[in-house]
N, C-alpha and C positions, 0 to 999 in steps of 0.2 A: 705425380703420376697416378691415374684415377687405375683401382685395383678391379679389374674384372672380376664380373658377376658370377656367383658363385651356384653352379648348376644343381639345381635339385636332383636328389638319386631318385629312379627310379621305386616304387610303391603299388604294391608290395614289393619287396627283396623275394623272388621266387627261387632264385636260385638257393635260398639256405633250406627252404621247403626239400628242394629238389635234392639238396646233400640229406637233406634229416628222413628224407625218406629210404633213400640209399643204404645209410647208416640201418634204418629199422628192418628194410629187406634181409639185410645179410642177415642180422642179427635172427630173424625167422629159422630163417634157410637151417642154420646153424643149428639151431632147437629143431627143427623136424627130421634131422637128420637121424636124427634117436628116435626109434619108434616103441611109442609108451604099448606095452604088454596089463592087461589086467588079467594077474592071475587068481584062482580060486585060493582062500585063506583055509589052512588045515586046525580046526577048532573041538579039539576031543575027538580025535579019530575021523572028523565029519568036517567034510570041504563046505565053507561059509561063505558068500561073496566078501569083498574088503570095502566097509561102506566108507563113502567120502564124509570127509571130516571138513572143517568152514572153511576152508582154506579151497577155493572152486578153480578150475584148471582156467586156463585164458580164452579156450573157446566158449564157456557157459558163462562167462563175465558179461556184463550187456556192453550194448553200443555205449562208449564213450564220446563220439562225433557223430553230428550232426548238419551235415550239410543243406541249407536248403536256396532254392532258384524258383521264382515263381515261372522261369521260363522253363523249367525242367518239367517234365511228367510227373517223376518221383521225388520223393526227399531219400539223400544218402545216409545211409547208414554205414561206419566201421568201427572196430575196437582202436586202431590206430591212423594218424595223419599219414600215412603213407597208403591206408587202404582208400583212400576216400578220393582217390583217384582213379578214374574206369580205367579198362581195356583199351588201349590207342590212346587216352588222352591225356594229359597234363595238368597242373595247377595253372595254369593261363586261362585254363577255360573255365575253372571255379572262380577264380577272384580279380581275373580279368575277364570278365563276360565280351564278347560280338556285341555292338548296340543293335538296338530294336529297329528294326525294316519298316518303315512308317508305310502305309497303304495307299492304294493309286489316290481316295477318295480326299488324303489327307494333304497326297502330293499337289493337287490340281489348287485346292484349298491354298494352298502353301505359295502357289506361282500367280493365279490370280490376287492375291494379297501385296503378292510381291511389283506386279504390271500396277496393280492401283494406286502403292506406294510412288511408282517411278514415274506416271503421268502427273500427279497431282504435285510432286517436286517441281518436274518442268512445269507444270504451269504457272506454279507460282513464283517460278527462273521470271520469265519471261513475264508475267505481272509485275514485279517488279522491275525491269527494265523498261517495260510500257509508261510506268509513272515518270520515271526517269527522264526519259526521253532520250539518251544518249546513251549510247553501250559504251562498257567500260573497255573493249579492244578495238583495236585499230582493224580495217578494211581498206580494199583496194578500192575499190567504185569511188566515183567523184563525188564532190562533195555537195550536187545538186542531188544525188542518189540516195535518201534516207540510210544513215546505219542500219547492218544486220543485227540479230542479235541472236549469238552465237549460244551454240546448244552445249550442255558441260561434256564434260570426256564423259566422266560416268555414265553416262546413256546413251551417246550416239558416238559407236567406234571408228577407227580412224578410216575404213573404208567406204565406210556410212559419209562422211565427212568429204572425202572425194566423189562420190557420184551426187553430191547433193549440191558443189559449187561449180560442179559441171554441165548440170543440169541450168542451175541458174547462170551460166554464165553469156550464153547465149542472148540471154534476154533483158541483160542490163538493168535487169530489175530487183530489188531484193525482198525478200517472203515477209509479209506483212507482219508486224510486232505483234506478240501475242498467239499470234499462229504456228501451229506444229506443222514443221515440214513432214511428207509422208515419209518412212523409213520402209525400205523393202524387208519382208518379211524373210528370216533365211529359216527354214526349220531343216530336222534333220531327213535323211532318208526314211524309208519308210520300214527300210530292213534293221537300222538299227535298233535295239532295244533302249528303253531308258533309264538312265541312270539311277540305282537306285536313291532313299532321301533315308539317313540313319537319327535317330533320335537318341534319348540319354540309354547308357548301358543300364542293362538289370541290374537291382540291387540283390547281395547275396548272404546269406546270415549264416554265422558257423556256429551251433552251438557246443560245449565242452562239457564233459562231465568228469569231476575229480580230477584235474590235469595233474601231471608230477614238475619235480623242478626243471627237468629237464625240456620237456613239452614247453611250459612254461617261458622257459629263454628261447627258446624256435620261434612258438610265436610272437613273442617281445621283439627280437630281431626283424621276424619279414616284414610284421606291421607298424614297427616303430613307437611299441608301447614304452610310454615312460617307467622306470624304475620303481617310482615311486606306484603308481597304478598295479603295476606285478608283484610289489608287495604286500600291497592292503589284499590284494587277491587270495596269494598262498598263504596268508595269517589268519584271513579269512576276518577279514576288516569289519566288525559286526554296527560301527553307526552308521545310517542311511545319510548318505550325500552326492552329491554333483556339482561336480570339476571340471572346467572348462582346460584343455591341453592345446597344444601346438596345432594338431590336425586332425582330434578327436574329443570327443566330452566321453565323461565315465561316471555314468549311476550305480549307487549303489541301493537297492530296494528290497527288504526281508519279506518274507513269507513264511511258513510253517509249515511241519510237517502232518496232513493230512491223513494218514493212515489212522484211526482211529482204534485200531489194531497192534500197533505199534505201542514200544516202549517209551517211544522219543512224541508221542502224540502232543501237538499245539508245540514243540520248540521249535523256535527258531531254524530258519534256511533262508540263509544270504543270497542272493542274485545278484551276480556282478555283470554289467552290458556295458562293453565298450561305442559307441557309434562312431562311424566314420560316414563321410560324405556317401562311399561305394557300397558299406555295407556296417554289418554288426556282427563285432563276437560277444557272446553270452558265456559266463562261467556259474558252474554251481557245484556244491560239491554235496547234493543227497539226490535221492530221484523226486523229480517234480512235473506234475503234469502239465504246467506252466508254458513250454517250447513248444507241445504236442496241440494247445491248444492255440494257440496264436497261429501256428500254419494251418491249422484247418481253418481259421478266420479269415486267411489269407486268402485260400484256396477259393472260400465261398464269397469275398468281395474284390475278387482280382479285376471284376468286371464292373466297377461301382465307383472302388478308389484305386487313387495313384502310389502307389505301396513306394515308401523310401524309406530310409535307415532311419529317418526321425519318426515315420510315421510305425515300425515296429518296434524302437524303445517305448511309444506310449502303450501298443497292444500288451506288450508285455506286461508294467506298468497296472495297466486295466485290468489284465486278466487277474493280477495277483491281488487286486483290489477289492476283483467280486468275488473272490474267493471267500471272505471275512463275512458276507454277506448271509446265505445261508446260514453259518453257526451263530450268528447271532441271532438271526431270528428262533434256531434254537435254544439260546437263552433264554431269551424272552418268554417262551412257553413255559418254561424250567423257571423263573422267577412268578410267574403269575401264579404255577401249580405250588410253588412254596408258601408261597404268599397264601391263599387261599387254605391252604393246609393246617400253616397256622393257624389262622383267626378259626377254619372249625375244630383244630384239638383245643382251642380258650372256650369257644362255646358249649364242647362235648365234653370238656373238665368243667365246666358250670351246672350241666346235668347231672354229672357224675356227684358231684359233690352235694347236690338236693338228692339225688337219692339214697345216699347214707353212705358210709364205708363198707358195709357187706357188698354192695354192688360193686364198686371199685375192686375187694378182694379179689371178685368172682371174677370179675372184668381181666384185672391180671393175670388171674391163672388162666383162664383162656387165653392169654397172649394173643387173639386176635387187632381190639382196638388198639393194646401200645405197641404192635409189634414194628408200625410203621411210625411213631413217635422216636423209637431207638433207632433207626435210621433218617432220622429229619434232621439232625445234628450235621452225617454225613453229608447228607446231601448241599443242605447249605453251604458247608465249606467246598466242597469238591465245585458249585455251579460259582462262587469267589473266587476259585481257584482257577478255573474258564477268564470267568471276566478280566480279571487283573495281568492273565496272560496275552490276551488279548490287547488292552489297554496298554500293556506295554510296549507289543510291534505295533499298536496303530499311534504313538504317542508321536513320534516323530515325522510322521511319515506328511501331516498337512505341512511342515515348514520344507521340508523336501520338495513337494509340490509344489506350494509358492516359489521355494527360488529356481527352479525347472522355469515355472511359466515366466518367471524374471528374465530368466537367462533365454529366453525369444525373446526378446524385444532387444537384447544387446543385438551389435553388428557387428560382430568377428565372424571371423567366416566358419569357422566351427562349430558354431550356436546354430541351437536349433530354431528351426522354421517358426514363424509366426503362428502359424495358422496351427501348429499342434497345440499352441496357448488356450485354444476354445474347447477343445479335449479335456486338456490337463486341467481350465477351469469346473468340468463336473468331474472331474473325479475327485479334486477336491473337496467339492458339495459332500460325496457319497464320503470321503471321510470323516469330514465335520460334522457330518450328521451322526455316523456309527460310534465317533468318541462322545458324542454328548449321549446317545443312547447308554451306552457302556456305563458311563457317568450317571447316568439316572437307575438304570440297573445296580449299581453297587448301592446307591443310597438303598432300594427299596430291599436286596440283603441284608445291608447293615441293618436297617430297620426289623427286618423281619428276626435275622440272629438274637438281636436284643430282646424283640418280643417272645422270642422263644425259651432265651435263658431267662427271662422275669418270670413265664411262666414258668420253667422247671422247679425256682426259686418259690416260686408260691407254694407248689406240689409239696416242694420239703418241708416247706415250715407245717405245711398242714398234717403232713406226715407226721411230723417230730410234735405238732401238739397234739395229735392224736396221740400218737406214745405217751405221752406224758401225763394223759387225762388218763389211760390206761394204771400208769403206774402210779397216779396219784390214788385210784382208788384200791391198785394194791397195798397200798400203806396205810392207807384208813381199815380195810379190812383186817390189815394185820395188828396196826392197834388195838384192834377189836379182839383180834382172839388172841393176843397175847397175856391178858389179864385171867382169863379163862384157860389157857394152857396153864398158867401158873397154877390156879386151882386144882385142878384137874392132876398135877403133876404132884402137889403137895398128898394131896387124898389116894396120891397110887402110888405109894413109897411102901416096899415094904418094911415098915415099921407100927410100931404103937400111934395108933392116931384117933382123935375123939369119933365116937358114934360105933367105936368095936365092941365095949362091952359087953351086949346080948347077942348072943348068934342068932341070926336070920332077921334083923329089926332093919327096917331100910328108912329109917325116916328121914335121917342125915343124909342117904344117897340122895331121895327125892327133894330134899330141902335144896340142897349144891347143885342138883340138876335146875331147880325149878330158877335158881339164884341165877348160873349164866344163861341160863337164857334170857330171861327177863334185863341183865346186865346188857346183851349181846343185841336185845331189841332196843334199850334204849338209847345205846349206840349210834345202833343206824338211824333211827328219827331223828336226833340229836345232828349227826353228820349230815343227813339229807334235805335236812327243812329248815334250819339253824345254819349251816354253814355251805350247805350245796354246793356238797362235794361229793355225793355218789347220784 
């Protein structure tokens, strides 16, 4: 016994929306029922307001959902899934949209397409029985009478079919192969209106910010997210990928944080985008301008393109893509002016070093030319420290994109459209291009780092043999008077010593004087032109 076909549930499950909103009302109700008092703090006799500490009440929290309908005027804004529902209306009308009222222009289009289709069928009915020459059913006329040849149900109904053998019956004749009998025309009154023609429903995007676990299972329930999807979510799954699921695919695509203000500046922020055929949910858990930018894209090519849930997984996608775009080009200027910097503090240390060491002294203590040499260390590392972050989120992001555009060409019904293949084919150009740049960029750091510490390296050694020539001729000088202090020290002892005998005779003094000096000159000659060493 063959088991009956087992019914698909409805999608979304609105009804657990509708409990979880109920559940959040009360839960409101409950908290406002207490009316928060700010009263004035008493601080040394003297009333101080009570300032808020980081901890921000629930109304100054930003929008956490984000509703958007390109058939809506506005995009919705709430803190919670139960606000994000108007006055009078319901979750039916978010995530089951009305389809679109196609236009008279589109209608007329639509029925002439349809008469041209249904004439050129019957002709070619009846062409081929003309070849034939025998219709394939039976007729009552005799058999001098050529067979008719009968018109299909599909186009001429059963009343049609009665006044057409009545007509012919009189006349014993039958309507010549190949020829349309005439069908009377029935239109409607003049008073009815008509019917309208509906096209595919709007697609509608929900975006999320910071969901908790509980949000989390609501939505996993109405929309039939796998397990597996809603945990890489709240773990906050940080490798970039796409997964092909039962009745949805799920990207995962990182971005950064942009605030350049910020403590957390260039790290990492995950984007998680579910797509469904009806629509897309988007998860994130920091603030990103990313949502804000796709629906204004929307907004301004509502009238250009055909917006689906495949075609706002690539906005997204794109948007986070040319985001990378500008800071590199700010790299770029940030490696050129390093670059450059260098090579003139090697040239301006080559001047420096023809003009002697007293210029350098002087040079330093003005601190003017090194004061930006003591910050080029910084900056090289800090502009490595850009790039290699950078390099990091764009590291994976080309094989992402490659099997994106793979995963169009598959034919599950979940896969994405073809035609976003020629999309996702330049956005991957614009990756491949910004990693090979990144990549040329680090080399010409590296290079520049290196040229920089060789120069420092040069600086010291030249330092340290300046030093050295310094105290190589303190040492010779002191050779020099130490033979002479000895003297000098012998002759001023007070004791008996040659040349006292007569008071007031200085010949000894001037002999001993005349001795080191002449000692102390020959010295220096001897050191200087002999050994060339002062």
């Amino acid at each position: 016994m063959r088991r009956p076909r087992r019914r698909r549930a409805a999608w979304p499950d609105l009804t657990i929306l509708d409990e979880w909103s109920r559940i959040e009302k009360e839960g409101r109700s409950e908290e406002r029922r207490v009316k928060r008092i700010t009263e004035p703090q008493l601080i040394n006799g003297r009333l101080r307001t009570v300032h808020r500490g980081w901890m921000r009440p629930e109304e100054d929290s930003p929008y956490r959902f984000t509703y958007f309908n390109e058939e809506f005027q506005s995009t919705i804004h709430s803190q919670t899934i139960s606000e994000l529902v108007q006055v009078g209306g319901s979750f039916r009308e978010l995530f089951i949209p009305e389809p679109r009222v196609l236009s008279d222009d589109s209608e007329s289009d639509d029925s002439d397409a349809e008469d041209v289709s249904v004439v050129t069928a019957t002709q070619q009915n009846h062409a081929s029985i003309g070849q034939n020459g025998v219709s394939g059913t039976s007729t009552r006329q005799s058999s001098v009478v050529p067979p008719l040849s009968e018109e299909p149900e599909s186009i001429i109904s059963g009343h049609d079919k009665t006044s057409h053998e009545s007509s012919r019956a009189p006349s014993g004749k039958a309507t010549p192969t190949g020829v349309k009998s005439p069908t009377p025309n029935v239109s409607q009154p003049e008073g009815t209106p008509k019917q309208p023609k509906f096209g595919e429903r709007p697609v509608w995007w929900l975006d999320v910010l910071c969901p908790t676990e509980a949000e989390m299972k609501v939505l996993s329930k109405a929309f039939g997210i796998h397990p597996l999807t809603a945990e890489d979510i709240m773990v906050q799954e940080a490798r970039e990928k796409v997964e092909l699921f039962r009745h949805y695919y799920f990207v995962n695509y990182r971005s950064f944080d942009q605030d350049s203000e910020s403590e957390d500046y260039l790290e990492p922020v995950n984007m998680y985008v579910i797509v469904f055929r009806e629509g897309v949910l988007s998860f994130h858990f920091s603030m990103t301008p990313h949502s804000a930018n796709v629906r204004r894209r929307i907004r301004q090519l509502k009238d250009f393109v055909i917006v689906n849930s495949d075609w706002i997984s690539y906005a997204i996608i794109d948007d986070i893509t040319d985001v990378f775009g500008p800071l590199i080009q700010n790299i770029e200027d940030e490696v050129d002016d390093i670059d450059d910097a260098i090579l003139r503090l090697h040239s301006s240390g080559d001047v420096q070093a023809k003009d002697g060491p007293l210029y350098s002294e002087k040079a330093s203590d003005d601190g003017h030319p090194f004061q930006k040499e003591s910050h080029m260390l910084l900056r090289v590392g800090d502009c490595r420290k850009r790039v290699m972050s950078l390099y990091r989120l764009l590291g994976n992001k080309a094989d992402v994109i490659k099997g994106f555009a793979k995963r169009c060409n598959e034919r599950w019904e979940v896969a994405p459209r073809s035609d976003i293949g020629l999309y996702l084919g330049d956005i991957q150009d614009h990756i491949v291009t910004m990693t090979s740049n990144l990549s040329h960029y680090e080399k010409i750091l590296a290079r520049s780092h290196a040229n920089y510490l060789a120069q420092i390296n040069i600086r010291m050694n030249e330092r340290s043999e300046q030093t050295a020539d310094v105290l190589g001729k303190l040492t010779v000088l002191g050779t020099i008077v130490l033979p002479m202090n000895i003297i000098t020290g012998l002759w001023g002892m007070n004791v008996w010593v040659p040349g006292q005998e007569y008071e007031g005779d200085l010949t000894w003094f001037w002999c001993l004087t005349a001795g080191l000096l002449a000692f102390g000159l020959t010295c220096f000659i001897v050191a200087k032109r002999v050994y060339n060493i002062v």
